[in-house]
N, C-alpha and C positions, 0 to 999 in steps of 0.2 A: 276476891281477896288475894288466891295467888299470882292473878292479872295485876294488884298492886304491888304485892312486894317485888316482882319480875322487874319492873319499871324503876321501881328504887335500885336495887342490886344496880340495873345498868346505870344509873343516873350515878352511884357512889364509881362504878369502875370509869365511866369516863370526867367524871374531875380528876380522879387520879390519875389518867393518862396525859390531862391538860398540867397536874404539877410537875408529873416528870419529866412532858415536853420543857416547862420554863428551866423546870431545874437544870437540865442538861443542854439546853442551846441558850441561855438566856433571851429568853421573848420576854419586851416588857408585855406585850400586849398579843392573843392570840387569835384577838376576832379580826375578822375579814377587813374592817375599817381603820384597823391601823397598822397590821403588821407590820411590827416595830420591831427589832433584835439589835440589841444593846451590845456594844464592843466597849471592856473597860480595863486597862491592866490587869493584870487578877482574875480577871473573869476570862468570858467566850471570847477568842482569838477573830480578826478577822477573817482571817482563813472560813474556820465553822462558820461563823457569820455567814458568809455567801454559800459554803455549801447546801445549809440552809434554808439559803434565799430561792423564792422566785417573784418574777416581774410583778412588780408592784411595794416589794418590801422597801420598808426605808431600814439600813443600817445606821445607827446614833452610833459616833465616834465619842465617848467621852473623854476627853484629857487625851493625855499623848498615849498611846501604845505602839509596839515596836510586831514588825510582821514581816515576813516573803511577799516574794514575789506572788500578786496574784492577778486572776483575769476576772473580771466585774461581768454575769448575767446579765444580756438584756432585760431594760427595763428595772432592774434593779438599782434603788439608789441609795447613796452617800449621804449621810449631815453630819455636821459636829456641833457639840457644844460642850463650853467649859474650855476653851483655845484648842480644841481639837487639835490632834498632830497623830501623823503616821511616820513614824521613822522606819524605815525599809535600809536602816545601816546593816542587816544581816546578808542583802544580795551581794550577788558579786557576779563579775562579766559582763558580756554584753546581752545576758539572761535577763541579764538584773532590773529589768522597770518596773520601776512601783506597781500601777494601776495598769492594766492594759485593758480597754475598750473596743471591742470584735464589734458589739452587738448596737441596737440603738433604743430612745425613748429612756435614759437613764439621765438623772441629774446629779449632780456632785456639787452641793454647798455647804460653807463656814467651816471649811477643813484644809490643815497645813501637808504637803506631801513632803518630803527632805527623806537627803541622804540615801537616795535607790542609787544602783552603780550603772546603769543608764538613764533611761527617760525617766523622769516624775510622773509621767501618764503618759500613751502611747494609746493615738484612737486612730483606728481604719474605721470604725463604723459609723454613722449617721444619726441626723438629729438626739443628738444627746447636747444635754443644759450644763454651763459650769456655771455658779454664783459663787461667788468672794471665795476662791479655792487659789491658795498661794504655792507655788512648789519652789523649792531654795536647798542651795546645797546638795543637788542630782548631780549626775557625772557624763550627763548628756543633757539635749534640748530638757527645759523644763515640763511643756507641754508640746507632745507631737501630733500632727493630723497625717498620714498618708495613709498608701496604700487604698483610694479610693474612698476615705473620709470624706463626705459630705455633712453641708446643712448643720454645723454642729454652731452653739451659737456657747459664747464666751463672753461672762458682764462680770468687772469688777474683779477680774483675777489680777493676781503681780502673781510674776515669776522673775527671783534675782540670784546672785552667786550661786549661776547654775554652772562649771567647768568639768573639762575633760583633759585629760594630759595633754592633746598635740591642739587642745585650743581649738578644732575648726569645728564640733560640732554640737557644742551645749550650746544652743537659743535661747534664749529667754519664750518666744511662740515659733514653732518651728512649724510650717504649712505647705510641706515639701513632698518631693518623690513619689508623686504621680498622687497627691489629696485630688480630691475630686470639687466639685462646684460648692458653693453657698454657706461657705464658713465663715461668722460673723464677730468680731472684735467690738464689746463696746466698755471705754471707760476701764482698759484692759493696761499697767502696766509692765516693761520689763527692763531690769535695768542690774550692773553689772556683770553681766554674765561673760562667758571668757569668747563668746562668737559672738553672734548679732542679737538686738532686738527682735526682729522679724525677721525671719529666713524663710521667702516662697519658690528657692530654686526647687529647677523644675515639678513645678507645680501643676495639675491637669487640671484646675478650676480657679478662676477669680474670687478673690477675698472681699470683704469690705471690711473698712477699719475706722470706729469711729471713737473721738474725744481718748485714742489713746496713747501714751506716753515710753518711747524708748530713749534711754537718760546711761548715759556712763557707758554702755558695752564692749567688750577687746578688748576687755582684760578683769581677772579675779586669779587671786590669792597668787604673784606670779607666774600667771600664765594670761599670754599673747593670745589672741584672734582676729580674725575678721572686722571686728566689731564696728559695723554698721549699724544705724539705729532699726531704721524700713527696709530690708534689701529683697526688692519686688520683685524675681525670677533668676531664669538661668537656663540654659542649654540642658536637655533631657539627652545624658548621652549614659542612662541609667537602666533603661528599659532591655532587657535584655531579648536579643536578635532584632531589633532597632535601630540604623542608624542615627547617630546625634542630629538632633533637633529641633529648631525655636517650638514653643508654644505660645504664640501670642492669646493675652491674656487682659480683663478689662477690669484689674485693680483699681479701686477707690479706697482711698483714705479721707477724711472728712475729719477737720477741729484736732489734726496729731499734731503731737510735738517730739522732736528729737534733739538734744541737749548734750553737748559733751561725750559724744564716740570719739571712739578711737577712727573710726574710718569716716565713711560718708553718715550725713545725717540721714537724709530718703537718696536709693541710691535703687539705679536703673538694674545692674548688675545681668546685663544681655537682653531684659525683658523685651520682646519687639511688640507689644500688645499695647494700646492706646489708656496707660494709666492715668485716673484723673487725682490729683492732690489739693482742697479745695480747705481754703481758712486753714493753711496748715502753719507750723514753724521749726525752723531750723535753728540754732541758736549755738556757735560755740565746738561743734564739732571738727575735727582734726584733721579730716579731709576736705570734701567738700558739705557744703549745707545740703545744698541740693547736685547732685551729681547726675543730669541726663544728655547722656553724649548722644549725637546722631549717630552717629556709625562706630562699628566695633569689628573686634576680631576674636571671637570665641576659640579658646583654643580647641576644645572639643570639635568647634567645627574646621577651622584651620583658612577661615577664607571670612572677608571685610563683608557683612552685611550693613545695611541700613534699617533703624528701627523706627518705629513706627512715633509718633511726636504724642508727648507726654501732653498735659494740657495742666497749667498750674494755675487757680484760678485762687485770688485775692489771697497769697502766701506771704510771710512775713520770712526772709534772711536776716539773722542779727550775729554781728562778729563773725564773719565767714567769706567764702567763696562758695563762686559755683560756677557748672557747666551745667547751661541750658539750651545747648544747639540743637540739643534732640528733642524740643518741649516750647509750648505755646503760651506766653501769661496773657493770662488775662483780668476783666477786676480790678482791686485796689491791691497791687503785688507792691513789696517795700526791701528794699535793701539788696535788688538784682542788679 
């Protein structure tokens, strides 16, 4: 008998240690198979949310909530629903990125990122998943990969009215300063942002870039950039006790379109690495459509190299020019 009531007493103290865990972190759920914790205005801040977390919890974003700056656990992941939105308008500096991603094996879907006073998200680490994750209205790149960011794959994100006051570094996908290998774009918008669509200067690994669209960029809310749509590399002269650098690099794009930049539409921008650009189009942009010169003169490096010959296979130019002396067509190419 008192081997029964023992077992009762503990059974009644741990429900009630499971109510005040919900009460106080909001878990919708506390069993192993869902670990669920609910972020809602009003309620558990995302902040608590992650400190919370570990690998494997999904955080549910409901509706907009506003929060700091914060760093995402590996393997800990993001959802929204109900037009998810994080507003990060409380940062400030160049502290200020929304999400920052150290770790990997985390995914981030159907959630709005705006208004952080740098990045929207900022990832050095590896295979982590974005699904339909828009950032807009950041005061840097929308989404950044470096610092040795590998493997991370990207389906179905837009990032737009991403700007920074002197214009040269809000991206719409930013895959820059020293990212690492096998970052993957599919079905990925980015479009008026106040610099480029793609920015892969110096980048330490090839991209590939599939069925996606860089449209209007080089300018938002008056302010000037770069605004190239693709702008596939650049002189590594970032690395500190390094001399400046090429990194030849073996960029593919596949089924992109770039539309109405201010600068070039797909544009070489020092790359010397053998990029391929296959069913792609240019359409309308302010520079050139397609921009691949043979030879350059980086200033970083101060001396005429030759770069490596691009290969543009069955590409469409419409409304535009182009420099193709440093590039191969081939296929059904129209309007070169």
């Amino acid at each position: 008998m008192y081997s029964k009531i023992k077992k009762r007493v503990s059974y009644l103290l741990m429900t009630c240690m499971v109510v005040g865990l919900v009460s106080s972190v909001g878990i919708l759920n506390v069993s192993a198979a869902t670990k669920e914790i609910a972020v809602k205005s009003g309620g558990t801040t995302l902040a608590t949310a992650i400190k919370n977390a570990s690998s494997g919890t999904t955080i549910v974003i409901d509706g907009t909530v506003v929060s700091g700056a914060v760093s995402l656990p590996a393997g800990v992941n993001i959802s929204g629903k109900n037009n998810a939105t994080i507003d990060f308008s409380s940062t400030s500096g160049s502290s200020g990125r929304g999400i920052t991603i150290a770790g990997s094996g985390s995914t981030l879907q159907n959630v709005t990122i705006k208004n952080a006073s740098d990045n929207g998200i900022f990832i050095s680490g590896s295979k982590n998943i974005f699904k339909y994750v828009t950032c807009c209205y950041n005061e840097d790149a929308g989404f950044q990969v470096s610092n040795g960011g590998a493997n991370n794959s990207f389906y179905n994100c837009y990032s737009h009215h991403n700007a920074d006051a002197k214009g040269e570094n809000a991206d719409g996908f930013a895959v820059k300063l020293h990212s690492g290998v096998g970052n993957y774009f599919e079905n990925c918008k980015a479009e008026y942002n106040s610099d480029d669509g793609w920015d892969c200067y110096a980048a330490h690994g090839a991209v590939k870039i599939v069925n996606c669209q860089a449209n209007y960029n080089g300018y938002c809310n008056g302010i000037y950039g770069d605004g190239n749509g693709f702008k596939m590399g650049g002189v590594d002269n970032k690395t500190d006790g390094v001399a400046a650098h090429l990194d030849p690099l073996k960029h593919v794009l596949t089924g992109c379109t770039a539309k109405g930049n201010y600068g070039n539409g797909f544009d070489r921008n020092n790359q010397s690495g053998v990029v391929t650009m296959s069913n792609c189009t240019g359409d309308s942009n302010k520079g050139k459509n397609f921009n691949w010169p043979l030879k350059g003169t980086p200033s970083a490096l101060g001396y005429e190299v030759t770069f490596g010959k691009a290969l543009i296979q069955s590409c469409t130019s419409i409304n535009g020019t182009n420099n193709i002396t440093g590039a191969t067509l081939s296929g059904t190419c129209k309007g070169f």
